[in-house]
C-alpha positions in Angstrom: 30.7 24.0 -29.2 31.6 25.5 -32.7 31.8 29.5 -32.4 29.7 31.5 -34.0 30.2 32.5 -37.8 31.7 35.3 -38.7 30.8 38.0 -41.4 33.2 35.8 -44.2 31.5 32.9 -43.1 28.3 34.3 -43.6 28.8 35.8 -46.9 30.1 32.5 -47.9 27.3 30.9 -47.2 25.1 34.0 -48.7 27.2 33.3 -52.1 26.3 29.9 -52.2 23.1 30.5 -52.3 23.5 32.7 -55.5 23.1 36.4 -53.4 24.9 39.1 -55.5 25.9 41.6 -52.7 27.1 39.0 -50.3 29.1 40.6 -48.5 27.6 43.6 -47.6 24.2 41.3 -46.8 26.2 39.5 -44.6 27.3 42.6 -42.8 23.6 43.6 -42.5 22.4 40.2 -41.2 25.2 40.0 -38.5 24.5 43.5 -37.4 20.8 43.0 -36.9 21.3 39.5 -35.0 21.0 40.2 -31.2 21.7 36.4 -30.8 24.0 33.6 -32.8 20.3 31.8 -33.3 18.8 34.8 -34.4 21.7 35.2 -37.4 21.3 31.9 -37.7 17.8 31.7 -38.6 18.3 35.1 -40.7 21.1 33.4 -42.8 18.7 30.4 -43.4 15.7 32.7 -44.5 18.1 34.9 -46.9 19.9 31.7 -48.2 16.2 30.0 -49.2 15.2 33.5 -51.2 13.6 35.6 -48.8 13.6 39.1 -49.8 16.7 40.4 -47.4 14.0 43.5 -46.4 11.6 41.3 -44.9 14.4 39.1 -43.2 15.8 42.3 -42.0 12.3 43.8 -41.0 13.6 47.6 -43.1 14.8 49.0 -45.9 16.1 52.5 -46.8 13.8 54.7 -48.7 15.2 58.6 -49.4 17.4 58.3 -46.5 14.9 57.2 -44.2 14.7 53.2 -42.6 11.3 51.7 -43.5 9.8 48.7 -41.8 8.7 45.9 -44.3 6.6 42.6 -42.7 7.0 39.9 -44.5 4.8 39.5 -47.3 4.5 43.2 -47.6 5.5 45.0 -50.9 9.1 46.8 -50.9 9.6 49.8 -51.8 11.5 50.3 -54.9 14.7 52.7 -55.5 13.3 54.0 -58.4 9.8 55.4 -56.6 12.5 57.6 -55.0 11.7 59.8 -58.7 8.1 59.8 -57.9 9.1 61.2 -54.4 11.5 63.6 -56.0 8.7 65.1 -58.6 6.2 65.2 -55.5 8.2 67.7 -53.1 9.1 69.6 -56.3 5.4 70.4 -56.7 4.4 70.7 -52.6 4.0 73.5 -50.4 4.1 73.8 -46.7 1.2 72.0 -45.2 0.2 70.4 -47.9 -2.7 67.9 -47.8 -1.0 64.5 -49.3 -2.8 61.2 -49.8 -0.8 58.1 -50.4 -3.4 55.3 -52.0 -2.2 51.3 -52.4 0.4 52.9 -49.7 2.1 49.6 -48.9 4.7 50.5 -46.3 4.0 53.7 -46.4 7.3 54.9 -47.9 6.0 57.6 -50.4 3.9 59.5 -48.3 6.7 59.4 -45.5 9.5 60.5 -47.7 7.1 63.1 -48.7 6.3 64.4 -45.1 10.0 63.9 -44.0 11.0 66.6 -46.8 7.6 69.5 -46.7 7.1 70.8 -43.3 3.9 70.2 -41.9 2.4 67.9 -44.5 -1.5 66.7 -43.9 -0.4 63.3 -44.6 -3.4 60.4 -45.2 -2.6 57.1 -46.5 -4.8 54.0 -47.2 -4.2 50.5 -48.3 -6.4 47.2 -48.7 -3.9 44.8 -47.0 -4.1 44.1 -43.4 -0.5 43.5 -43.2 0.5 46.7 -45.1 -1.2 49.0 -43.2 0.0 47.5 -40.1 3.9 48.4 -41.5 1.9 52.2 -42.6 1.2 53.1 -39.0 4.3 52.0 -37.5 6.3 54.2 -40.6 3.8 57.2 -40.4 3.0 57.4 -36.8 6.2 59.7 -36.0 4.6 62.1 -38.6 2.0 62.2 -37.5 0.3 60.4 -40.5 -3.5 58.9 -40.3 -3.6 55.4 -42.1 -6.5 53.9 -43.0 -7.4 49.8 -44.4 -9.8 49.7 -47.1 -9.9 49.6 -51.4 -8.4 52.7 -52.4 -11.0 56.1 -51.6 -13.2 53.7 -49.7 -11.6 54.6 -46.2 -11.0 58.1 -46.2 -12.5 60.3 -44.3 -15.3 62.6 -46.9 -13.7 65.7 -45.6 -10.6 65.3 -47.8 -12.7 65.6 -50.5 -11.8 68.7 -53.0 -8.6 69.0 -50.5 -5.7 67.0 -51.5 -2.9 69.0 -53.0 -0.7 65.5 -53.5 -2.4 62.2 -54.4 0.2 59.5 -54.9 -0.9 56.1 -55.9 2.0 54.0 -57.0 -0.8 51.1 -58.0 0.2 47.5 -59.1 0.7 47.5 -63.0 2.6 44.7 -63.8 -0.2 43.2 -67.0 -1.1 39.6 -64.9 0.5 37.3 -68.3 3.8 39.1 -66.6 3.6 37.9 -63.1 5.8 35.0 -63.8 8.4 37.2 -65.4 9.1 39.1 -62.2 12.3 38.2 -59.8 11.4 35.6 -57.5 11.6 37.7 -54.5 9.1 39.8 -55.8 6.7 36.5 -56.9 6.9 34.6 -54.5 7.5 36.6 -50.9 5.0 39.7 -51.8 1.7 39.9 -51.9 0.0 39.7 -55.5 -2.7 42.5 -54.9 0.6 45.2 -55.2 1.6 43.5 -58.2 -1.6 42.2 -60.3 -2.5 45.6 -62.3 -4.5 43.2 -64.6 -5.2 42.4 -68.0 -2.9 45.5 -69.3 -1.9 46.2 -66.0 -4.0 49.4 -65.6 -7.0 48.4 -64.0 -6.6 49.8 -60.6 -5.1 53.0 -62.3 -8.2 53.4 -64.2 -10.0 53.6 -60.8 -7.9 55.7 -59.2 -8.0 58.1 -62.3 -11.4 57.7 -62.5 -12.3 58.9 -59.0 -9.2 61.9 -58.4 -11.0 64.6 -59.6 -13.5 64.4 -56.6 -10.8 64.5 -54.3 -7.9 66.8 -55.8 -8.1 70.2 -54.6 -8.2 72.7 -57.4 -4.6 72.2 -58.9 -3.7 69.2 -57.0 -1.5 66.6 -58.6 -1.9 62.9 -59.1 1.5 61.0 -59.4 1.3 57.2 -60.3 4.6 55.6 -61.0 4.4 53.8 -64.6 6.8 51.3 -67.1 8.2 53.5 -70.0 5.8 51.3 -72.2 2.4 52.1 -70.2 2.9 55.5 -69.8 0.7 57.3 -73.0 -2.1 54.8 -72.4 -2.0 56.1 -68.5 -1.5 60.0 -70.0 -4.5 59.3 -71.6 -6.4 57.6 -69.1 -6.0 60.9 -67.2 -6.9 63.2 -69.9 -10.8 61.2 -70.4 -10.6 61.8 -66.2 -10.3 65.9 -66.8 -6.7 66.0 -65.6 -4.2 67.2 -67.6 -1.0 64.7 -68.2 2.5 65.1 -67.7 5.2 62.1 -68.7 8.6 62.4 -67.0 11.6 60.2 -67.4 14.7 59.6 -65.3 17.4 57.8 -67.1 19.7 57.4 -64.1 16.4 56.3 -61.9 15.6 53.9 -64.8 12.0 55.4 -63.8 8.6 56.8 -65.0 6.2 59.0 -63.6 3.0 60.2 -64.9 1.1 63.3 -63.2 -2.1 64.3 -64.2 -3.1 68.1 -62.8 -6.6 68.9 -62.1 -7.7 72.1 -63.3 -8.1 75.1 -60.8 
């Protein structure tokens, strides 16, 4: 019997396969593998394109691990802005909502870093929420499946300090354009923002003001390209718009304040 492939071995083959960070994948995959099959089977999932998130079942996210299913949107290192403006502007038990919540990275990072945070999220994919309650359950964080406002409970209403709603916007002519990772292993209801992208923003807009509390901020994570049409978007929804830029995050985020 051969024995078992070693971390070089394993970034070789990784390389092969065209994977930029080889060698620290390779490190990764051979930690996680509790068995030579297991690392086996992991090698042969990364090596075909499988997003190495979803092979390893995490990812980090502001210094916290994240559990991603297969098939289940992954967080992005640039949301980690959006997370950064949103503890800038919470207090101490404030009520935070995390809508199209994915993983439920956002409102967790947010929770992890404001002490006892009211933390709600809400998702329409089964599989997403599913990766929500395992993320949010050690904060204590209610997660709920359903299209956007649908599932929450009506006593948020007027309450939420923090509504973050990193929606899909990528326009649908664009799909095609994205990574393959991205195209092929995630689900296209976190990606499909529609015809300009903003369709599901214009909902969520549309509907924030009945739920902000007096104050309260929306935060929806934008391209650099989208972001006065979404600034204006919020300004016809009576909230008043913020654009902020983060060079070294190659981000956007766009806040809209309600009035108080």
């Amino acid at each position: 019997m051969p024995p078992p492939p070693d971390v070089t071995a394993v970034a070789a083959t990784l390389r092969r396969a065209g994977c930029v960070f080889a060698e620290d994948e390779a490190r990764l995959l051979f930690d996680a593998a509790r068995t030579p099959g297991d690392l086996a089977d992991s090698v042969r999932r990364r090596a075909a394109g499988e997003p190495l998130e979803h092979v390893l079942g995490w990812t980090e996210f502001c210094g916290l691990r994240i559990h991603v299913a297969p098939g289940v949107f992954v967080p992005r290192r640039r949301s980690e802005f959006l997370v950064d403006r949103a503890v800038a502007l919470a207090v101490p038990g404030a009520v935070v909502v995390d809508l199209c919540c994915g993983s439920g990275a956002l409102g967790a990072a947010v929770a992890a870093a404001v002490a006892e945070v009211e933390l709600h999220a809400a998702d329409l994919d089964p599989a997403a929420v599913q990766c929500a309650r395992r993320n949010l359950a050690a904060l204590g964080g209610h997660v709920y499946e359903g299209d956007l406002y649908d599932p929450l409970p009506a006593g948020l209403r007027g309450r939420v300090h923090l509504l973050l709603a990193n929606v899909p916007y990528v326009p649908t002519s664009d799909l095609a354009l994205l990574p393959a990772d991205a195209r092929e292993h995630e689900a296209r209801i976190a990606l499909d923002g529609g015809a300009d992208g903003l369709d599901v923003l214009r909902r969520v807009a549309a509907a924030a003001g009945r739920w902000l509390a007096p104050g309260g901020h929306l935060l929806v994570e934008s391209s650099e390209q989208q972001a006065d049409g979404i600034a204006a978007c919020f300004d016809r929804s009576g909230l008043a718009p913020q654009v902020v830029h983060s060079d070294d995050d190659f981000a956007t985020v766009v806040l809209g304040t309600a009035p108080r």
